[in-house]
C-alpha positions as CSV (number, residue, x, y, z in Angstrom):
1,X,49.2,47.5,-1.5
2,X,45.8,48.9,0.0
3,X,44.3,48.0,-2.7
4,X,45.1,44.5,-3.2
5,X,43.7,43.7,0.0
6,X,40.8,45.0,-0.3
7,X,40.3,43.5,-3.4
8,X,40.8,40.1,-1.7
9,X,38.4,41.0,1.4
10,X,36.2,41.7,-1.3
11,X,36.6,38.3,-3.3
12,X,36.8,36.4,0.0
13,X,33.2,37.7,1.1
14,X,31.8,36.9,-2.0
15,X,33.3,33.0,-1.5
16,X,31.6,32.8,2.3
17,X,28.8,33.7,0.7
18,X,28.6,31.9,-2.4
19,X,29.6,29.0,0.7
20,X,27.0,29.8,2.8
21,X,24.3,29.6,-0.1
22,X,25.8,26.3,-1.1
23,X,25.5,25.2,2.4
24,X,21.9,26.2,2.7
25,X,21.1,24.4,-1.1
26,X,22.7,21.3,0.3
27,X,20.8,21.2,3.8
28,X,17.1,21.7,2.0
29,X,18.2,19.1,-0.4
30,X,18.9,16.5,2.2
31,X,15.9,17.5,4.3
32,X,13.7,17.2,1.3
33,X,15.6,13.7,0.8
34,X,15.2,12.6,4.3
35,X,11.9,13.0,4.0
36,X,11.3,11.2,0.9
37,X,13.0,7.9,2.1
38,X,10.4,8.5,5.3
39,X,7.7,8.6,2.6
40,X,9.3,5.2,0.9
41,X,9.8,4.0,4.0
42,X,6.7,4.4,5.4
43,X,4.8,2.8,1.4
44,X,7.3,-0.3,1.8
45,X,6.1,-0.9,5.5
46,X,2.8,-0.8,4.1
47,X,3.6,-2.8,1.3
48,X,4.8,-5.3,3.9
49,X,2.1,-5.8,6.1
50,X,-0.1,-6.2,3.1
51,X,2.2,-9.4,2.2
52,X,1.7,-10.5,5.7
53,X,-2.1,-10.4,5.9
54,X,-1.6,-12.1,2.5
55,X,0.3,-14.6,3.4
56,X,-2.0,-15.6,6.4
57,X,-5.0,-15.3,4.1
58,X,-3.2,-17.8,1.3
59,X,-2.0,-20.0,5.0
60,X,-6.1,-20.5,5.3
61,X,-6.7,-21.2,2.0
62,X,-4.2,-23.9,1.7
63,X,-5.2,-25.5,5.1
64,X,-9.1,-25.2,4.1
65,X,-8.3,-26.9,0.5
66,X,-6.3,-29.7,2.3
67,X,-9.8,-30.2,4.3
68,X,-11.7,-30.6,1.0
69,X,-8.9,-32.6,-0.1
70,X,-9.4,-35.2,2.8
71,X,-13.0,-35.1,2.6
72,X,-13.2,-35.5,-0.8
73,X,-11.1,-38.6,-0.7
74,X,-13.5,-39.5,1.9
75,X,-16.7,-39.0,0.2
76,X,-14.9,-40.5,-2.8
77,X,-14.2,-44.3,-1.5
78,X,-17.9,-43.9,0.5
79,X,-19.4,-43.7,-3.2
80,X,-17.2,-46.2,-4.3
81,X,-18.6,-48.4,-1.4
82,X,-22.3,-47.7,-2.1
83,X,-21.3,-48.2,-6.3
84,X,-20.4,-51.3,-4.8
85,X,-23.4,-52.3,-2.8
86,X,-25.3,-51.7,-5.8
87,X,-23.7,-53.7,-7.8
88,X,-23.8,-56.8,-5.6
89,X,-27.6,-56.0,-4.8
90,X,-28.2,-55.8,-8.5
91,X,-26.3,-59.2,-9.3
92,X,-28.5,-60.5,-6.1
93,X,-31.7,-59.5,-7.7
94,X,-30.3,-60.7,-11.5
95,X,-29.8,-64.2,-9.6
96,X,-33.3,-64.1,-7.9
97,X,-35.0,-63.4,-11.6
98,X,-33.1,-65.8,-12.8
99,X,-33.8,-68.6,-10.7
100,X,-38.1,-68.2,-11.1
């Protein structure tokens, strides 16, 4: 009978410590884990102020090419104006020949 429970002490030491190396795997694994989502974490934060400054840099660009926009609507019916002017000084002057 001695023997038997011995044999069991024995079996059950060797299970703690086949355990307690289990448990020790397991905790470098999630540390090594934890800090590789700290690591994603940290790329994806970066990642995200990048898209902000972005953004804000693509905000300007629109706003600036609305401004061209306007202005070149501007400039646009000016020229059309001055074509215009010509035209009707150019008729004036045709007239003037004429009649001499």
């Amino acid at each position: 009978a001695m023997c038997q429970v011995e044999d069991c002490q024995e079996r059950l030491e060797k299970d703690l410590q086949g355990m307690k190396a289990a448990k020790s795997n397991l905790e470098t694994t999630i540390k090594n884990n934890k800090k590789k989502l700290q690591e994603q974490y940290n790329t994806l934060q970066m990642e995200k102020d990048k898209n902000t400054r972005l953004d804000g840099r693509i905000k300007e660009l629109e706003d600036s090419c609305s401004v061209l926009k306007e202005r070149e609507e501007e400039y646009s019916s000016k020229i059309k104006k001055l074509d215009d002017r010509i035209i009707e000084l150019t008729k004036g002057e045709s007239i003037s020949v004429d009649n001499s």
